[in-house]
C-alpha positions in Angstrom: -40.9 11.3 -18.5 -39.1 8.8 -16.1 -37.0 9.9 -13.2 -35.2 6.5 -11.8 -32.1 7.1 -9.2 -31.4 4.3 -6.3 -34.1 1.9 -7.8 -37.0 4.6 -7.3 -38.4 5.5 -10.6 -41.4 8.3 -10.2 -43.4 9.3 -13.1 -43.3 13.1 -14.0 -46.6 14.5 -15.5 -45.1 17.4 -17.4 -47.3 20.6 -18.3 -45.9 21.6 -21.9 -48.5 23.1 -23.4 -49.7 25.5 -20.4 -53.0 24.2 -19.8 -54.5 24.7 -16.5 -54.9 22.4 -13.2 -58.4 21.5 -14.6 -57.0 19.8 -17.4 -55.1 16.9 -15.6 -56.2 13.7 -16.6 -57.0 12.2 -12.8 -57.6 8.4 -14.0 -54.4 8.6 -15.6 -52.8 9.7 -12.3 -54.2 7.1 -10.3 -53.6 4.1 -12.4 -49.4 4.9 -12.9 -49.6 6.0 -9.1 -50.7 2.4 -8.4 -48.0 1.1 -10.6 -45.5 3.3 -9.0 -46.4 4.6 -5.5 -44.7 8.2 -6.5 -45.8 10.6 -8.7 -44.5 14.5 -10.1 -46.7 16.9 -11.4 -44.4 19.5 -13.3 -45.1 22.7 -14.7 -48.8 23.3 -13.7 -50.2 26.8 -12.1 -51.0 25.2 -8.9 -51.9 27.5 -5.7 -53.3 26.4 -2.6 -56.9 26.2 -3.5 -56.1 23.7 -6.8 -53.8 22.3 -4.8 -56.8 20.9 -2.4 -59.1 20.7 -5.4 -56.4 18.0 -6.7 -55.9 15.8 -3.4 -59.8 15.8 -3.1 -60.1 13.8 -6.4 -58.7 11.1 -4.9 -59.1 11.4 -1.4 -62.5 11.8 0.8 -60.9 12.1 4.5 -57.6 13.9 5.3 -55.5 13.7 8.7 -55.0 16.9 10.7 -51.3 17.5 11.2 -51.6 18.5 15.4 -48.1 19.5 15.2 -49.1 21.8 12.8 -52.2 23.2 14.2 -51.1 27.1 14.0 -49.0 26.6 10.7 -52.6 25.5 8.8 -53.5 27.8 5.7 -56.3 30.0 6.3 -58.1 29.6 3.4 -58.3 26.1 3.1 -60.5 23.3 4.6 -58.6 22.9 7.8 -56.2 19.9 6.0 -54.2 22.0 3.8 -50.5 22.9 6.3 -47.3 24.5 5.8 -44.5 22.5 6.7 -41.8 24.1 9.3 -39.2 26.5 8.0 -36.7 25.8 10.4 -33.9 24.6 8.8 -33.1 20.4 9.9 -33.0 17.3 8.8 -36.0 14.8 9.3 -35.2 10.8 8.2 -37.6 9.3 6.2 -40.7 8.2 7.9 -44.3 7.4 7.2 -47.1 9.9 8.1 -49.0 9.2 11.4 -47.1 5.3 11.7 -46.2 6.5 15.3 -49.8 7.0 16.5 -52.9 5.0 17.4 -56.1 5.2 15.8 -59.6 4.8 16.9 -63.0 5.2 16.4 -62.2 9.0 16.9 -61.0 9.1 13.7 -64.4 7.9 11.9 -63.8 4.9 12.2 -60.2 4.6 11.0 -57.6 2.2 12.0 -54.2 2.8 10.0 -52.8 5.6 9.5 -53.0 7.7 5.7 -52.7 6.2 2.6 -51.8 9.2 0.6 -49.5 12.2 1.4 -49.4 15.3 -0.6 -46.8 17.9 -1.2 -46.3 21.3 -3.2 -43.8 23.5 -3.0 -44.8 27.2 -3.3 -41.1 28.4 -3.0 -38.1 26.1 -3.2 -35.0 26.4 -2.1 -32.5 28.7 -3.5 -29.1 26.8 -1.9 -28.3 23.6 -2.0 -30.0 20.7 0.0 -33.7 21.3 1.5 -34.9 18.1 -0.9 -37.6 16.1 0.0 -36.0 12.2 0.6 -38.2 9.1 -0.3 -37.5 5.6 0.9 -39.2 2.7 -0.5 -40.5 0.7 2.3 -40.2 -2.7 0.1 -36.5 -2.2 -0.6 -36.1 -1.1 3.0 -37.0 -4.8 3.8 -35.4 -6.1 1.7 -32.2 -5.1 2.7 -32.5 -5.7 6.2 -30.9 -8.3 7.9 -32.7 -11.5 8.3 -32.3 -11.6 11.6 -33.7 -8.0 12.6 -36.3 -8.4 10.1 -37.8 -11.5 11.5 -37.5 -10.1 14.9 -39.7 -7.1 13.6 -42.1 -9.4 11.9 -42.5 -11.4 15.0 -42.3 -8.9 18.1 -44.0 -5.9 15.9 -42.7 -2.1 16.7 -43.8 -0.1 20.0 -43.4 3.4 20.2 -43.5 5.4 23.3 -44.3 9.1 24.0 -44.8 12.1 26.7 -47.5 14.8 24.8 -48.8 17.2 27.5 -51.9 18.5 26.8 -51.3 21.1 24.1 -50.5 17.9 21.9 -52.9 15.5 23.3 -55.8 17.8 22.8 -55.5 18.5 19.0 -54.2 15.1 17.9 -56.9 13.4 19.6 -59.7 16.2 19.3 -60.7 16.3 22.9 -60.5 18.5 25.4 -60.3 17.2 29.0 -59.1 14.3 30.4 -62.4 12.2 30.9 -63.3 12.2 27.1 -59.4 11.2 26.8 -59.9 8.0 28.7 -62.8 7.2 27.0 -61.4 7.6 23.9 -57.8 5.9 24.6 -59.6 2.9 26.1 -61.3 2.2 22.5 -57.8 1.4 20.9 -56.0 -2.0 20.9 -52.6 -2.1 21.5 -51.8 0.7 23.6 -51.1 1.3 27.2 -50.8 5.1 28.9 -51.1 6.6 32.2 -52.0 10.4 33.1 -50.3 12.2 35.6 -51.1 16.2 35.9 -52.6 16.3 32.3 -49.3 14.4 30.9 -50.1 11.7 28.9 -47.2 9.0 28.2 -48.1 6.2 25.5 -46.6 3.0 24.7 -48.3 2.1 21.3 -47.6 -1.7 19.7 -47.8 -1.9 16.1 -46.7 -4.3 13.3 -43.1 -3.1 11.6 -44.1 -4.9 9.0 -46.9 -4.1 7.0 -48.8 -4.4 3.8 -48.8 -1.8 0.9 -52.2 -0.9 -1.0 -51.2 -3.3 -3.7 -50.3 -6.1 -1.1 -46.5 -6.3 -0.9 -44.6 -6.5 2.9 -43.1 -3.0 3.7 -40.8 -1.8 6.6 -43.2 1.4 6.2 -42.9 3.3 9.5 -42.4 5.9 11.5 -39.1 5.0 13.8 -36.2 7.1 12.2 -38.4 10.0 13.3 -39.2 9.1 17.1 -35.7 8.8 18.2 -34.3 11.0 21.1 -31.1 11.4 19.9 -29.2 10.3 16.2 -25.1 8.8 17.1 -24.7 8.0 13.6 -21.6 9.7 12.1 -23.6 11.1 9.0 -25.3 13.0 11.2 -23.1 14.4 14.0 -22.7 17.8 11.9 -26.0 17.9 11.2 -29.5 19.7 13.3 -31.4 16.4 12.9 -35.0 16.4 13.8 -35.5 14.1 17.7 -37.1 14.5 20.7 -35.7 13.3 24.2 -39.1 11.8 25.4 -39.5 9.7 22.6 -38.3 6.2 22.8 -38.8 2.8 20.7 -39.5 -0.5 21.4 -39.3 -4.2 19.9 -42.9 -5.0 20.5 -42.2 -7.6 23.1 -40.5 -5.2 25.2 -36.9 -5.7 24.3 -34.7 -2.7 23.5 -33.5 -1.6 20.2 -30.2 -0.2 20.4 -28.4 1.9 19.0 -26.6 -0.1 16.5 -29.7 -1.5 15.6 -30.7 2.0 14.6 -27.3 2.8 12.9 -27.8 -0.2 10.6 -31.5 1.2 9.8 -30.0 4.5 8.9 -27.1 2.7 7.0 -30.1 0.9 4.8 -31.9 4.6 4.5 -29.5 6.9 3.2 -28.0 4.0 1.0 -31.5 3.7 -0.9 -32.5 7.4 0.2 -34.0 9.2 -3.4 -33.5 13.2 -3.0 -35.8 15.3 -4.4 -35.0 19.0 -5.5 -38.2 20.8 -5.7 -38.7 23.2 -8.4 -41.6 26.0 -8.2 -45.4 24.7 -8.1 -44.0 20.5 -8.0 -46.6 18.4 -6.5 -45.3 15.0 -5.3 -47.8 12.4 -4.8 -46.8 9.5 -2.4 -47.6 6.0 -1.8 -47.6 6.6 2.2 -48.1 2.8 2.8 -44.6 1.9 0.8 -42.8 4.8 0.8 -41.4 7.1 3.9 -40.8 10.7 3.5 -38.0 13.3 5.2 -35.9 16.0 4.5 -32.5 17.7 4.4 -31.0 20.8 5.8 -30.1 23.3 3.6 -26.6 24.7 3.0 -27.6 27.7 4.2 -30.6 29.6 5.9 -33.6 30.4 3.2 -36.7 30.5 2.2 -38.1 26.8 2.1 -42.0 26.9 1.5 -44.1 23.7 1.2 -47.7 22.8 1.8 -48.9 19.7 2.7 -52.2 17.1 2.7 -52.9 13.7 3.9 -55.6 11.1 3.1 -57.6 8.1 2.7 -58.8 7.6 -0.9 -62.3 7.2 -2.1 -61.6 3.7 -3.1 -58.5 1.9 -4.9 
C-alpha cells in the first residue's frame, strides 16, 4: 500500500496475515527505503526488544540522544529512548544536524543516516502526529536567492550547554578531555567559562542525500530561541533562548528569513497519525522529522533509535 499526501509517498508494509516481527522480509525493506527515504511498518507485534532487533538489521552504530539520557529504556542497549511526553510542537528537523562530530564518535563525521520510531501508545485526541519534510522539496522551493546564499555561506549554529549537556553528548567528563576532544573537529569555535561551553558550529545547509540528490536537510527550525510566526503564536513550540543561527559567513538570518522557511515547511509538511505498534523508518539525510501538540493533554508514547547502516 501507498500513502502519498503533499508529494511524500511512504510505502506501508502491512501485517495481514499476523505473522511475527521475524518474518519481515529486511532486503525488501531496504531496497523501497532507498527508492523512497520513508517507510511504515503496520500491524506487526513489535515491543521494544524487536523493535532494536529490527533497527540492528540495518544499522551497526546508533547515536545516543544526551537530551534523553534519563528517558533511555532500561532494557535495551543504551540506544533505544522515549521521546518527551510533554505536550509541544517541534518543526521538522534532522537528527543531530546541529552538532559537530569527531573522532569521538568512532570516527564519524555527519550526523545519522537512519532514524527510527515506534509508537507504543498513540494518541487518543487529535494532533500529536509525527511531521516529515522532504529536504529535496524543501530546496526546491526556496528562493533562489536564499538558497544560493546557503549554498555559498553554509549554516552556523550556536549554543550555551553547561556541563550536564556537554558531558553526555560528548562522553567526557572534565574539561581537559573536552578541549582535547573539541580541538579534533573542523569548523567550530568555543570558549569555556565556569564549565559553560558556548559553540559556534559551521556546516553546509546544503547537503547530499544517501542516493546523491542536494537537500536543505537540517536542523535550524529546531535551534531557534523564539518562533514570531503567526501559525504558531497559540501554540507551545519547542525553542531555547541561548540558541542562535548563523549564515556561515557570519551574517544574520532574520526573522523573515525564518518565516519564509516555516512558510515552505508547513506548506510541504506530511502529518503522520500513529496507530499502535507503527514503526516509521526515515531517510534522516533527506527528510526532517517534528511533531504537533495535541488537542489536549494525553498519553503520547514513542520510542526512538538512530544510526549509521552497515552499508548502502
Amino acid at each position: 500500500m501507498l500513502i502519498t499526501k503533499n508529494n511524500i509517498s511512504i510505502t506501508v508494509f502491512e501485517n495481514n496475515n499476523s505473522l511475527s516481527p521475524e518474518a519481515i522480509n529486511s532486503t525488501e525493506i531496504l531496497q523501497t527505503f532507498k527508492e523512497t527515504g520513508v517507510v511504515l511498518l503496520r500491524g506487526w507485534d513489535f515491543d521494544s526488544s524487536s523493535f532494536q532487533i529490527f533497527t540492528q538489521k540495518f544499522c551497526n552504530r546508533f547515536h545516543k540522544v544526551a537530551t534523553r539520557a534519563e528517558r533511555q529504556d532500561s532494557q535495551s542497549d543504551g540506544y533505544s529512548t522515549n521521546v518527551f511526553k510533554d505536550n509541544f510542537t517541534l518543526l521538522a528537523h534532522t537528527e543531530g544536524g546541529y552538532r559537530p562530530y569527531g573522532v569521538f564518535s568512532n570516527s564519524i563525521f555527519h550526523p545519522p543516516e537512519a532514524c527510527f520510531f515506534l509508537c507504543l501508545t498513540p494518541p487518543l485526541t487529535l494532533g500529536g502526529e509525527t511531521t516529515l519534510v522532504d529536504g529535496c522539496q524543501f530546496l526546491e522551493k526556496m528562493s533562489i536567492p536564499l538558497r544560493e546564499h546557503f549554498r555559498r555561506a553554509g549554516l552556523t549554529y550556536n549554543m550555551i550547554w553547561e556541563s550536564e549537556r556537554w558531558q553526555p553528548e560528548f562522553n567526557v567528563e572534565d574539561i581537559h578531555s573536552l578541549r582535547n576532544l573539541l580541538a579534533t573537529i573542523p569548523n567550530l569555535k568555543y570558549r569555556i567559562q565556569d564549565s559553560v561551553l558556548e559553540m559556534f558550529y559551521t556546516t553546509e545547509a546544503i547537503t547530499q542525500t544517501l542516493n546523491g540528490q542536494s537537500a536543505f536537510a537540517t536542523g535550524l527550525l529546531a535551534h531557534l530561541p523564539r518562533i514570531t510566526h503567526p501559525n504558531y503564536l497559540d501554540k507551545n513550540v519547542h525553542t531555547k533562548y541561548s540558541n542562535r543561527v548563523f549564515f556561515g559567513d557570519g551574517e544574520e538570518i532574520t526573522e523573515a528569513i525564518i518565516n519564509e522557511l516555516i512558510d515552505i515547511h508547513d506548506n510541504l509538511s506530511y502529518h503522520h497519525r500513529w496507530q499502535i505498534k507503527d514503526i516509521l523508518f526515515i531517510d534522516n539525510t533527506r527528510y526532517l522529522h517534528g511533531r504537533t501538540m495535541t488537542a489536549e493533554p494525553c498519553e503520547r508514547a514513542l520510542q526512538s533509535r538512530f544510526g549509521w547502516f552497515h552499508n548502502l
